[in-house]
PDB file of N, CA, C and O in Angstrom:
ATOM      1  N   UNK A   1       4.749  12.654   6.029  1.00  0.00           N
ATOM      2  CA  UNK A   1       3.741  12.907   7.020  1.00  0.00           C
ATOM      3  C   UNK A   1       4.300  12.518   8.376  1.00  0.00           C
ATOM      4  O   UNK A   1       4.838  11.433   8.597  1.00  0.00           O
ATOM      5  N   UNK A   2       4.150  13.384   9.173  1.00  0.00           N
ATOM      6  CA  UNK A   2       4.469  12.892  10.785  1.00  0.00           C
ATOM      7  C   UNK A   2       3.475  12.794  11.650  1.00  0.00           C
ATOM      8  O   UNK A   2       2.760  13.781  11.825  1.00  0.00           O
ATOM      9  N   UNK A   3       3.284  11.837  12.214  1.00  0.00           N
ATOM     10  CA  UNK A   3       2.050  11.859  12.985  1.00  0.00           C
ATOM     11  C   UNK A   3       1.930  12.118  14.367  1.00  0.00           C
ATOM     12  O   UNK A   3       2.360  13.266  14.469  1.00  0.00           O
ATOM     13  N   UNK A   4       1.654  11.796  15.308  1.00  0.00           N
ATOM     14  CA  UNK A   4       1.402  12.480  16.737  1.00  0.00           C
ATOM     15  C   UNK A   4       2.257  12.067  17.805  1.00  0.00           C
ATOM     16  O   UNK A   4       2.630  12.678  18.806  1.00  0.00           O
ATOM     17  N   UNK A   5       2.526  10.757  17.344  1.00  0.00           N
ATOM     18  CA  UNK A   5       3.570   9.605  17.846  1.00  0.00           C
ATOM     19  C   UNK A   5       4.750   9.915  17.417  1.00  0.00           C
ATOM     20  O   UNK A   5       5.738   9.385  17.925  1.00  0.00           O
ATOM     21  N   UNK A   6       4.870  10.907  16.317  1.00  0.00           N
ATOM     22  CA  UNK A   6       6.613  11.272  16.276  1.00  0.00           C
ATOM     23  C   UNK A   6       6.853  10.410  15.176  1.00  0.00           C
ATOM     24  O   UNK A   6       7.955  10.464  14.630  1.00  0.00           O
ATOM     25  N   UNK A   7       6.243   9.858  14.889  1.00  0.00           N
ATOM     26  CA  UNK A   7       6.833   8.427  13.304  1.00  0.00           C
ATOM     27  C   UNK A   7       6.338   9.331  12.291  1.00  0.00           C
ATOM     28  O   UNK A   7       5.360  10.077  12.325  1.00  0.00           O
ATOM     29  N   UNK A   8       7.316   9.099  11.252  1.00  0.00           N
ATOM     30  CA  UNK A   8       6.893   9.178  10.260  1.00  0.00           C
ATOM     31  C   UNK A   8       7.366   8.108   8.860  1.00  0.00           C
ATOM     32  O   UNK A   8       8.462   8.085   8.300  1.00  0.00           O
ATOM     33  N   UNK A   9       6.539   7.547   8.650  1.00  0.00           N
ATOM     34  CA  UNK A   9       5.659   6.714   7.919  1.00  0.00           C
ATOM     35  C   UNK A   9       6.307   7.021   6.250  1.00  0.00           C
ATOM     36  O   UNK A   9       5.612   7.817   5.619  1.00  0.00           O
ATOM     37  N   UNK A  10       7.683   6.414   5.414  1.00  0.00           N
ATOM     38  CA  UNK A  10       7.608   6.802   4.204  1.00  0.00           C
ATOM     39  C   UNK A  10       7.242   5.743   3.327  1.00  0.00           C
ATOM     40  O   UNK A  10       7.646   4.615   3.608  1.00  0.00           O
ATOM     41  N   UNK A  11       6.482   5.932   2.218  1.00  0.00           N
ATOM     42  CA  UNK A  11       6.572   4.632   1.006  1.00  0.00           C
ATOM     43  C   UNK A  11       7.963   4.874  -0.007  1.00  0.00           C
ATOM     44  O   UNK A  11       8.564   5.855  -0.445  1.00  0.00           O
ATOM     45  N   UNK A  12       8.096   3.394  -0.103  1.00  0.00           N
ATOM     46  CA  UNK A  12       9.535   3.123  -1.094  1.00  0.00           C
ATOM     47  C   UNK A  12       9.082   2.074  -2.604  1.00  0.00           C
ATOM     48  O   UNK A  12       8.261   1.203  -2.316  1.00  0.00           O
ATOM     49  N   UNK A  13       9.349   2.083  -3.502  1.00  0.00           N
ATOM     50  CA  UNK A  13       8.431   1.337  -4.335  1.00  0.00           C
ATOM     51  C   UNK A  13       8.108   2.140  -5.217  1.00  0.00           C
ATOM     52  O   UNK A  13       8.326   3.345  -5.341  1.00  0.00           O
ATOM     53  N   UNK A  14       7.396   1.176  -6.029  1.00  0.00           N
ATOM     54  CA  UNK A  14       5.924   2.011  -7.143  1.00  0.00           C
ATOM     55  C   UNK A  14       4.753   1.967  -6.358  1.00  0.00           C
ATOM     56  O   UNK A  14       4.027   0.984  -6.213  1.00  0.00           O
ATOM     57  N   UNK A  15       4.559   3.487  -5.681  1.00  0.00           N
ATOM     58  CA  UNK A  15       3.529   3.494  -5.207  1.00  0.00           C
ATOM     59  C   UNK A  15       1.897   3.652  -5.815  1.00  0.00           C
ATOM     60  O   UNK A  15       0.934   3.669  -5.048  1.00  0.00           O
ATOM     61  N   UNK A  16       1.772   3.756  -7.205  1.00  0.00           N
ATOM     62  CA  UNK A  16       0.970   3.752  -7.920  1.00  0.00           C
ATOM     63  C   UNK A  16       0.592   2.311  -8.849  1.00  0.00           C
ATOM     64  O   UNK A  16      -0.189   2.112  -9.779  1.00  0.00           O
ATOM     65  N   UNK A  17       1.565   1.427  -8.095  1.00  0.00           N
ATOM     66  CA  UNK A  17       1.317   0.378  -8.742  1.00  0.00           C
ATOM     67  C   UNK A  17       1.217  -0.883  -7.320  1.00  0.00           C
ATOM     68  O   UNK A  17       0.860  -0.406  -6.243  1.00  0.00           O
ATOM     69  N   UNK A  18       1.441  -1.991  -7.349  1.00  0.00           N
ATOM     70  CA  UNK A  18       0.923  -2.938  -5.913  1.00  0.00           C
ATOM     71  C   UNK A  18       2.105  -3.306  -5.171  1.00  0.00           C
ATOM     72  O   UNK A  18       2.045  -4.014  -4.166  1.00  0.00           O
ATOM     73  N   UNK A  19       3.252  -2.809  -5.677  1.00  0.00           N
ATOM     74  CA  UNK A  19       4.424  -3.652  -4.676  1.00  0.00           C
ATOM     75  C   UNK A  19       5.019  -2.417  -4.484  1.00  0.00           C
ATOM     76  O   UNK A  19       5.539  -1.756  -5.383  1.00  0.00           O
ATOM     77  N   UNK A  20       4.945  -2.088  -3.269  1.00  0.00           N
ATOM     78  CA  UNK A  20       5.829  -1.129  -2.563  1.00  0.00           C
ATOM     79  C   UNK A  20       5.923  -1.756  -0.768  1.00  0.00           C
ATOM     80  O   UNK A  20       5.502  -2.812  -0.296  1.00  0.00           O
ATOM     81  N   UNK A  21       6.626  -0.641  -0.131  1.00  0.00           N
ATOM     82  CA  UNK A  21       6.952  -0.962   1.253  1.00  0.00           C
ATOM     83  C   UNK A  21       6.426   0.209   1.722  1.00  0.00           C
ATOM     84  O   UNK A  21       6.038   1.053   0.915  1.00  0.00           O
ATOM     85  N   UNK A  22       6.337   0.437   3.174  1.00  0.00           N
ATOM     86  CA  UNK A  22       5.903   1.833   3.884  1.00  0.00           C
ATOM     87  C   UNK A  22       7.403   1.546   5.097  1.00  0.00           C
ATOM     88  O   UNK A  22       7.442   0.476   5.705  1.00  0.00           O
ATOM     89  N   UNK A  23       8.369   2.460   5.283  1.00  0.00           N
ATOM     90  CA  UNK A  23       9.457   2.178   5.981  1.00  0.00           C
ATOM     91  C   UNK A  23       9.721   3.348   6.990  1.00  0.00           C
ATOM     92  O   UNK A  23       9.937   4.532   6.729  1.00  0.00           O
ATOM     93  N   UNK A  24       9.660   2.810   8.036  1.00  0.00           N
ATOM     94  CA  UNK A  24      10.143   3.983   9.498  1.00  0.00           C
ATOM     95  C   UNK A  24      11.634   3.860   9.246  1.00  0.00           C
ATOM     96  O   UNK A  24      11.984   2.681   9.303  1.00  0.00           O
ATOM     97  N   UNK A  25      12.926   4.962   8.904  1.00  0.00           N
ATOM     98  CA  UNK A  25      13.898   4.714   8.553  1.00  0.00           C
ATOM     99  C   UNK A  25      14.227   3.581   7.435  1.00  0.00           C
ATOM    100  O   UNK A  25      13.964   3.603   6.233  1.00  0.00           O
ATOM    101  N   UNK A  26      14.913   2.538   8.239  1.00  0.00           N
ATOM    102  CA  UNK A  26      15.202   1.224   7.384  1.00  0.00           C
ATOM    103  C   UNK A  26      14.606  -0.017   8.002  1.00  0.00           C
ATOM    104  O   UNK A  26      14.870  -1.151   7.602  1.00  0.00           O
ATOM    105  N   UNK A  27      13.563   0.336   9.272  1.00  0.00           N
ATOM    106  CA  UNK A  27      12.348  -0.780   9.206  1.00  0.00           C
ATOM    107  C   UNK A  27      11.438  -0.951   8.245  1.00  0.00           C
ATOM    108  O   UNK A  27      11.205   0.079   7.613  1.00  0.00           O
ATOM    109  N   UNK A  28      10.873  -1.855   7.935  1.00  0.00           N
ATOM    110  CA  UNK A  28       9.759  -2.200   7.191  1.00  0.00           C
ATOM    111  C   UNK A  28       8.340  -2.681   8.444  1.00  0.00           C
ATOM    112  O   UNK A  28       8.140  -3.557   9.286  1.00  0.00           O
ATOM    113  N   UNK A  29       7.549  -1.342   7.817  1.00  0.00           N
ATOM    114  CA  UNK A  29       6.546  -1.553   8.624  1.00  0.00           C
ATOM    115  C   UNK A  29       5.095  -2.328   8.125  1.00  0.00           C
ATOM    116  O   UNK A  29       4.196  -2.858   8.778  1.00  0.00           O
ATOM    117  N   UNK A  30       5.299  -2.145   6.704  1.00  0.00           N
ATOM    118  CA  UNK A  30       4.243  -3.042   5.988  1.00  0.00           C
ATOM    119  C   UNK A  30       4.577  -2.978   4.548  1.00  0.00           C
ATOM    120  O   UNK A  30       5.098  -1.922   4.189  1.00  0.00           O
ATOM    121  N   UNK A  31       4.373  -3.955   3.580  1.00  0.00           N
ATOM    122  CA  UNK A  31       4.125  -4.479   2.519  1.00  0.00           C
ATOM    123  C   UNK A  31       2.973  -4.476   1.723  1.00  0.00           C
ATOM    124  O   UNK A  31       2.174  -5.388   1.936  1.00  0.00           O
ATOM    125  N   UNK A  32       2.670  -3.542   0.735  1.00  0.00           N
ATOM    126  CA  UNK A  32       1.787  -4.046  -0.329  1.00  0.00           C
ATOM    127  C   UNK A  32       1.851  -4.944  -1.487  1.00  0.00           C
ATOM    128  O   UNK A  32       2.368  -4.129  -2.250  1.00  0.00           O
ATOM    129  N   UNK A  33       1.751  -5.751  -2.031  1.00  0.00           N
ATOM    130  CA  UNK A  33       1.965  -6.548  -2.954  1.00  0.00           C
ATOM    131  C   UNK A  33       0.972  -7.533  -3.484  1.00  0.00           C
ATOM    132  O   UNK A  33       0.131  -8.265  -2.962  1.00  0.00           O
ATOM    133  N   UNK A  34       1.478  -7.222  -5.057  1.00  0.00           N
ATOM    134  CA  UNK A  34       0.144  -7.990  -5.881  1.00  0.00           C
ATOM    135  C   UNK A  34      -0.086  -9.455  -4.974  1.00  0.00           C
ATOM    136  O   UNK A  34       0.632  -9.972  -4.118  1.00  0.00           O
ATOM    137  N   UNK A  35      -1.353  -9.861  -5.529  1.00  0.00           N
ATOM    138  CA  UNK A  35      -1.197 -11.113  -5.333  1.00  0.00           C
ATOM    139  C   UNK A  35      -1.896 -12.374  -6.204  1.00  0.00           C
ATOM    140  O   UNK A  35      -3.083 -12.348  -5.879  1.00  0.00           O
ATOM    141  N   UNK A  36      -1.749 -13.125  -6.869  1.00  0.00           N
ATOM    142  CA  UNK A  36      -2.868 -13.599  -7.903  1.00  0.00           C
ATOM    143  C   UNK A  36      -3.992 -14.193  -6.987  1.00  0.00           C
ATOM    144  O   UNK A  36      -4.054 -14.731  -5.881  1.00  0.00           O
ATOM    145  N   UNK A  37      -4.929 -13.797  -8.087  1.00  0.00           N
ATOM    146  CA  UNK A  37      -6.514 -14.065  -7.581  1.00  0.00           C
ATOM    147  C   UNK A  37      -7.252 -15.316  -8.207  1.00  0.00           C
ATOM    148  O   UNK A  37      -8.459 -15.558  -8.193  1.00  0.00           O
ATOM    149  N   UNK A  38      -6.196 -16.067  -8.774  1.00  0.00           N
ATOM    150  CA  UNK A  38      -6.695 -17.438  -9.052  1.00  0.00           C
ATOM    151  C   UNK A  38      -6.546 -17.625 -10.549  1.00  0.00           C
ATOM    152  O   UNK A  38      -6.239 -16.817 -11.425  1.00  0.00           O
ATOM    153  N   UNK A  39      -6.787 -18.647 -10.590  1.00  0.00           N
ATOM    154  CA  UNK A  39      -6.001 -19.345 -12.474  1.00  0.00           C
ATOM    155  C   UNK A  39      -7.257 -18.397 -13.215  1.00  0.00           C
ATOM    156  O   UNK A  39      -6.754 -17.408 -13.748  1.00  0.00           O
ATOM    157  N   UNK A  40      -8.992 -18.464 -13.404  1.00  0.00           N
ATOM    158  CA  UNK A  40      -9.574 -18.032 -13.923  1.00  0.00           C
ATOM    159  C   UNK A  40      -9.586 -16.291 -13.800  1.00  0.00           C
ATOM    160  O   UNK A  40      -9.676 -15.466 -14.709  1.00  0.00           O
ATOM    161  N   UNK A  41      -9.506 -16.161 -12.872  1.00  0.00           N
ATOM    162  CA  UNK A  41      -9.488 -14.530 -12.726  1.00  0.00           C
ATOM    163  C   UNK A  41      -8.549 -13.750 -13.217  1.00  0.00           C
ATOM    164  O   UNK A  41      -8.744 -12.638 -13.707  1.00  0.00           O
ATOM    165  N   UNK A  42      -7.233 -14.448 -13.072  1.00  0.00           N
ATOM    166  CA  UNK A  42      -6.130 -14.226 -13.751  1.00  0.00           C
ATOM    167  C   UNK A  42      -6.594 -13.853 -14.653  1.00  0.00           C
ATOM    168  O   UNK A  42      -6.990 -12.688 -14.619  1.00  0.00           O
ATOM    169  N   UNK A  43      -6.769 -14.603 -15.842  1.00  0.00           N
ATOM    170  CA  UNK A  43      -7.037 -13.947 -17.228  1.00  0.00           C
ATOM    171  C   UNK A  43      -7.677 -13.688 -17.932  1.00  0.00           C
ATOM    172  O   UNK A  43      -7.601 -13.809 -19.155  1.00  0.00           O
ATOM    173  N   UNK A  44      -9.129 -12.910 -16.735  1.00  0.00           N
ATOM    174  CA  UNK A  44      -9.353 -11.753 -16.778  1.00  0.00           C
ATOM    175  C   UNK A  44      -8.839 -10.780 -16.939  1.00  0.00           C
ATOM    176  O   UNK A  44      -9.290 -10.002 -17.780  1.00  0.00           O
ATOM    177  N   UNK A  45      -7.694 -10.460 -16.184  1.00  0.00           N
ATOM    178  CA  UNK A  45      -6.766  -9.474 -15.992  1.00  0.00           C
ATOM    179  C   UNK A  45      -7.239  -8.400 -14.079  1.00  0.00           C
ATOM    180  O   UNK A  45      -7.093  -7.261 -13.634  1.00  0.00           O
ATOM    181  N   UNK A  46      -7.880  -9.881 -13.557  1.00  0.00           N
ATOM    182  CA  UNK A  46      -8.238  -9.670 -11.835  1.00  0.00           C
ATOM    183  C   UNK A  46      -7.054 -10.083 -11.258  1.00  0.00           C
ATOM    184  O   UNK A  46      -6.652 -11.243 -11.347  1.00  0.00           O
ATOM    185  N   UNK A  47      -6.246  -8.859 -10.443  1.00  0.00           N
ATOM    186  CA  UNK A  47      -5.680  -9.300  -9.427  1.00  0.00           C
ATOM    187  C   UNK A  47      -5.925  -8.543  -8.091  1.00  0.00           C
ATOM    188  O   UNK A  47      -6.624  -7.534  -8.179  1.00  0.00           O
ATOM    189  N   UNK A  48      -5.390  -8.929  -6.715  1.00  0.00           N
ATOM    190  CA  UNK A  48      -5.621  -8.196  -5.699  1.00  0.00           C
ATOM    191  C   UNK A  48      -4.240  -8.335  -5.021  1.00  0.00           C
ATOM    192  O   UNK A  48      -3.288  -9.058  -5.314  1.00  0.00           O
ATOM    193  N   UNK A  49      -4.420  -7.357  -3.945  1.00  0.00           N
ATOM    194  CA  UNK A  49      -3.149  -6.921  -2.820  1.00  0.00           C
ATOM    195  C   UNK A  49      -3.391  -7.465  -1.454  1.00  0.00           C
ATOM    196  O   UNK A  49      -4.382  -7.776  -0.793  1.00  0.00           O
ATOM    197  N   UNK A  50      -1.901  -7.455  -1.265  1.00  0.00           N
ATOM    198  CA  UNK A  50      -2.223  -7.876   0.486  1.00  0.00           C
ATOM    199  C   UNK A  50      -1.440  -6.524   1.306  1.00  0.00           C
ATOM    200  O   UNK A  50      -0.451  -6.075   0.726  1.00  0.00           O
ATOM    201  N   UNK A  51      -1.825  -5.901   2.557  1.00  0.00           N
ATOM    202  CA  UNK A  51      -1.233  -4.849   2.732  1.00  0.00           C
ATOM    203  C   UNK A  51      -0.772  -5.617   3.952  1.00  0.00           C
ATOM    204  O   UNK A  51      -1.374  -5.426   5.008  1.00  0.00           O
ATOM    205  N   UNK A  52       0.085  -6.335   3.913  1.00  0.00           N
ATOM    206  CA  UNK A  52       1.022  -7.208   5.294  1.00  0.00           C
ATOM    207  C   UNK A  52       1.805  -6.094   6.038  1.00  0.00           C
ATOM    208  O   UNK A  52       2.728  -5.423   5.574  1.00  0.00           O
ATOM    209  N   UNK A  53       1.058  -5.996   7.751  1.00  0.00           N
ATOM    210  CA  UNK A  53       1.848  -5.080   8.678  1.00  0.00           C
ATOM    211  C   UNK A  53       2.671  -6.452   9.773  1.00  0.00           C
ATOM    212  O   UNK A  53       2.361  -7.591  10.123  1.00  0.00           O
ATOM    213  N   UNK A  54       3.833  -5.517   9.994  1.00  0.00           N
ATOM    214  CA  UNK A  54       4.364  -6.065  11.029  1.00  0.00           C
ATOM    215  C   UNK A  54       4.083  -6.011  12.088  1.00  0.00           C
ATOM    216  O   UNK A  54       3.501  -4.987  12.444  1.00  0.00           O
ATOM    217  N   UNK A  55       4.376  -7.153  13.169  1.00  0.00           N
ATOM    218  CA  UNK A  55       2.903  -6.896  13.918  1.00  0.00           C
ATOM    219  C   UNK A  55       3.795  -6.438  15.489  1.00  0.00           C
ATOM    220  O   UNK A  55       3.533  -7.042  16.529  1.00  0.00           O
ATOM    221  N   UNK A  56       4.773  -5.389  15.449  1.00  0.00           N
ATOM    222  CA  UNK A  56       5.760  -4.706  16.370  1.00  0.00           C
ATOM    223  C   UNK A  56       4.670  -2.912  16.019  1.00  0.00           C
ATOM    224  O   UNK A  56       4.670  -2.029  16.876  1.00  0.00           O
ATOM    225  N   UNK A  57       3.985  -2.775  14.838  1.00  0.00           N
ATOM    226  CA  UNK A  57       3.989  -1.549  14.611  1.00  0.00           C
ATOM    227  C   UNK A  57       2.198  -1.056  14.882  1.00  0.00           C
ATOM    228  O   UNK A  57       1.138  -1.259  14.290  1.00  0.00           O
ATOM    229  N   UNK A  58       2.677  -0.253  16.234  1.00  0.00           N
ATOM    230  CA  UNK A  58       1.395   0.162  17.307  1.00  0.00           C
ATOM    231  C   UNK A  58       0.306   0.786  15.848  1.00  0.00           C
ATOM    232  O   UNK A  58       0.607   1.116  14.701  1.00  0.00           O
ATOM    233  N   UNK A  59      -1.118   0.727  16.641  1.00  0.00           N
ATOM    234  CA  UNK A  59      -2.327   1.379  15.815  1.00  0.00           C
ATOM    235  C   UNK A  59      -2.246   2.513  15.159  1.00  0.00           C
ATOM    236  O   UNK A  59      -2.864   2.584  14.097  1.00  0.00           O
ATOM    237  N   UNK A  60      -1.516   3.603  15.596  1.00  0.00           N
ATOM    238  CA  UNK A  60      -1.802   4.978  14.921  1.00  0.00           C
ATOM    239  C   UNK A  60      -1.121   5.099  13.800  1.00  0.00           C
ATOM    240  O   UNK A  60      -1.593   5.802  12.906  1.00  0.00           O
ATOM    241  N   UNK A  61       0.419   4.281  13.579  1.00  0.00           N
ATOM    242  CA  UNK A  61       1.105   4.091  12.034  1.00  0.00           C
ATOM    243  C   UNK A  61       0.396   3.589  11.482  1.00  0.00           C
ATOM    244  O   UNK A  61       0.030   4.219  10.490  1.00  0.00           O
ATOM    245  N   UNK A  62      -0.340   2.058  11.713  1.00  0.00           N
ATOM    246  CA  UNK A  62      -1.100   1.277  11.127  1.00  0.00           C
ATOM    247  C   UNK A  62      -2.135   1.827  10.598  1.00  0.00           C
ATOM    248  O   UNK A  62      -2.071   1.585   9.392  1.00  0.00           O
ATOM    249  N   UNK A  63      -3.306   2.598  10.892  1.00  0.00           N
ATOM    250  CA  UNK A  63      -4.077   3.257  10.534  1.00  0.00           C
ATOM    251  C   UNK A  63      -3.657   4.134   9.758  1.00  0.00           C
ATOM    252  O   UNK A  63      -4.423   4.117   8.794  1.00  0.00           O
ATOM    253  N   UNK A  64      -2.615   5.163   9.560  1.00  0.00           N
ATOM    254  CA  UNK A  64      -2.119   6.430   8.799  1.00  0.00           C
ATOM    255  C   UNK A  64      -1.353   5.027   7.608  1.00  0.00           C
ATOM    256  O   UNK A  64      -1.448   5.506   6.478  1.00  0.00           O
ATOM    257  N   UNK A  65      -0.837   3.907   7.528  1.00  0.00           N
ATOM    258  CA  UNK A  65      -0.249   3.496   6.251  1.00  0.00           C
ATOM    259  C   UNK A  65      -1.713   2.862   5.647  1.00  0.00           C
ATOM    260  O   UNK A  65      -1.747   2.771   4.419  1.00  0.00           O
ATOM    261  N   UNK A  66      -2.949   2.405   6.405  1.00  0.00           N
ATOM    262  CA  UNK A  66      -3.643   2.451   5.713  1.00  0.00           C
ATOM    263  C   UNK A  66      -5.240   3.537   4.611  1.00  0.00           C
ATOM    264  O   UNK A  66      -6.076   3.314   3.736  1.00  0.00           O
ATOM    265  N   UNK A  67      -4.897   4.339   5.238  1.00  0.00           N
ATOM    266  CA  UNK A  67      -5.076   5.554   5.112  1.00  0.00           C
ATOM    267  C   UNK A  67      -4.365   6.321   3.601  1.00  0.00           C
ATOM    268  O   UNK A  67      -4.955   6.918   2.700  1.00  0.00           O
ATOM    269  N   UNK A  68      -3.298   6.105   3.722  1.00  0.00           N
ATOM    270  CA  UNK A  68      -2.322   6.213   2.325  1.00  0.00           C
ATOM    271  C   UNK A  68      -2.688   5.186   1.408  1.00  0.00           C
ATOM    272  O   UNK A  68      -2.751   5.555   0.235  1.00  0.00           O
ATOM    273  N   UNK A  69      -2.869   4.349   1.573  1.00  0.00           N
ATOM    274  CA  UNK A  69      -2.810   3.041   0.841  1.00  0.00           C
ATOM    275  C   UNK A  69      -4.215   3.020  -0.015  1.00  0.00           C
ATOM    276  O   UNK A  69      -4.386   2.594  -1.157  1.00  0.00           O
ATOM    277  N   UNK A  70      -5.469   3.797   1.170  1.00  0.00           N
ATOM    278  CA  UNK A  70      -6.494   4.210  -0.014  1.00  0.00           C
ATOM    279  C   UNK A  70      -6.457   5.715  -0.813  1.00  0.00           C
ATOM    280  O   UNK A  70      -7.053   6.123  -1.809  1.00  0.00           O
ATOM    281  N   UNK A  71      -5.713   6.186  -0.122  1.00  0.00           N
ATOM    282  CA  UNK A  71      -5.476   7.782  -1.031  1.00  0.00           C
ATOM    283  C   UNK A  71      -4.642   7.191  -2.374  1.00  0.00           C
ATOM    284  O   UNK A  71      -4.948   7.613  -3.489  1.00  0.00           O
ATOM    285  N   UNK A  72      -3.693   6.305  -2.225  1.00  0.00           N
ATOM    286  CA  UNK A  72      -2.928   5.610  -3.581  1.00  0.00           C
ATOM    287  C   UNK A  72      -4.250   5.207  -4.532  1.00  0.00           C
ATOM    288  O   UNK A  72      -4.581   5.637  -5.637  1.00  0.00           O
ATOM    289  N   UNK A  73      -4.877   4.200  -3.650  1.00  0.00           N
ATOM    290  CA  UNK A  73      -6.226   3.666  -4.538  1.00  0.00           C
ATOM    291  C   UNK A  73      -6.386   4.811  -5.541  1.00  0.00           C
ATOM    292  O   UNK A  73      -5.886   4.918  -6.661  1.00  0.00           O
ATOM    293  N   UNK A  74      -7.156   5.600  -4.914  1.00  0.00           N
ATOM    294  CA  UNK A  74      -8.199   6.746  -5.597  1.00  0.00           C
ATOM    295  C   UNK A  74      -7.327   7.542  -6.342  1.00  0.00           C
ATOM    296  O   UNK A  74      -7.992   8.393  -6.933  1.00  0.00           O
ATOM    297  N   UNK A  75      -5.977   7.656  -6.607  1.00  0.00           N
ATOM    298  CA  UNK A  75      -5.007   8.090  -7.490  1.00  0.00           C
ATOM    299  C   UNK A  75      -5.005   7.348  -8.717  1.00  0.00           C
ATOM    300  O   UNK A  75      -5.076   7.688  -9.898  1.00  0.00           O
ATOM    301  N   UNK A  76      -4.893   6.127  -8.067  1.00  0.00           N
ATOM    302  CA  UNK A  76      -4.538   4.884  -9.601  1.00  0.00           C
ATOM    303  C   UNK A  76      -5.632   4.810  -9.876  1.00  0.00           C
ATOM    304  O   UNK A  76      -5.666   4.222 -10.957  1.00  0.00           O
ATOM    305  N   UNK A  77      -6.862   5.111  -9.478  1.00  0.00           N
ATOM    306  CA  UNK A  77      -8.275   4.843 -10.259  1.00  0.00           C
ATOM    307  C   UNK A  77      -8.734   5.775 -11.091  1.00  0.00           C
ATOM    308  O   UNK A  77      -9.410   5.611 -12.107  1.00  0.00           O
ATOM    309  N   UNK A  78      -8.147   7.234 -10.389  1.00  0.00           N
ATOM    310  CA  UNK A  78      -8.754   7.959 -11.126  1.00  0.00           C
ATOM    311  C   UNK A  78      -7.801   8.138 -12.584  1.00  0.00           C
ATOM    312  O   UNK A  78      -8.300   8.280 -13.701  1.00  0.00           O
ATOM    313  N   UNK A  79      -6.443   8.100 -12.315  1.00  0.00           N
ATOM    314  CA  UNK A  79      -5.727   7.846 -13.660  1.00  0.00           C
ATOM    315  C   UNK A  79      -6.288   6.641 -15.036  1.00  0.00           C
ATOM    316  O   UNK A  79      -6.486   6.881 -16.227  1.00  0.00           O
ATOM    317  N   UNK A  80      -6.404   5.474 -14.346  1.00  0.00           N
ATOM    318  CA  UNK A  80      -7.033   4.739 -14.988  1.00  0.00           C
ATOM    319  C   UNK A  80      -8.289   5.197 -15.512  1.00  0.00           C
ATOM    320  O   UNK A  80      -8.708   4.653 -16.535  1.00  0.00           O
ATOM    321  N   UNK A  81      -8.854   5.975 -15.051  1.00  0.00           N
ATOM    322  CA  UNK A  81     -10.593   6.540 -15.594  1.00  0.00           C
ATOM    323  C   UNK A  81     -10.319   7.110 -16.522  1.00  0.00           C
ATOM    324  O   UNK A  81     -10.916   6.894 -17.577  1.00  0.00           O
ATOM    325  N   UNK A  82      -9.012   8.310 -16.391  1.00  0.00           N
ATOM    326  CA  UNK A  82      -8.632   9.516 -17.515  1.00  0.00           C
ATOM    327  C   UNK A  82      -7.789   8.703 -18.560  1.00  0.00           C
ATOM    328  O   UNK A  82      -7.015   9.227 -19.361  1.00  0.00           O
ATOM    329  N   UNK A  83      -7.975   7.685 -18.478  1.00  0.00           N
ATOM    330  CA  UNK A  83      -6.512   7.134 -19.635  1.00  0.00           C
ATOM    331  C   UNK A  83      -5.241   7.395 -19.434  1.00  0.00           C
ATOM    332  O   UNK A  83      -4.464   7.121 -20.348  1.00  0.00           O
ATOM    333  N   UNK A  84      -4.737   7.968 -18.228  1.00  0.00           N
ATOM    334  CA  UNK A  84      -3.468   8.465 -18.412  1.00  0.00           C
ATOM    335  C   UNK A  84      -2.489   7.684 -16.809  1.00  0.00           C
ATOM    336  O   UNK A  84      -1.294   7.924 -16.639  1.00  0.00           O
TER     337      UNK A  84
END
């Protein structure tokens, strides 16, 4: 995707899963990654993400990697719904 600003914005990683990167070339512009949600929740099988931006990278990337980051959501959810 290229956006208006001329960046374009790639993910590197398992993007269907919580640890990936979003990278302008060979910057790193943000980080998704699991994160544990505490001794009890744990094993549940509850965890959550942190989507850590660098804080050099202006609003309109920021918004378009988070933007992706819920289109990933609604991918891995809906797989998870279908069993597959």
């Amino acid at each position: 995707m290229t956006l208006a600003v001329g960046a374009e914005p790639e993910p590197h990683g398992d993007m269907l899963g919580l640890d990936y990167e979003f990278r302008y070339g060979e910057a790193v512009a943000a980080r998704a990654a699991r994160e544990w949600a505490g001794f009890s929740r744990g094993f549940l099988g509850h965890s959550r993400y942190v989507l850590a931006f660098d804080p050099t990278v202006p609003p309109p990337p920021r918004l378009a990697i988070v933007g992706g980051r819920i289109v990933l959501d609604l991918i891995r959810a809906k797989r998870s719904r279908s069993g597959g």
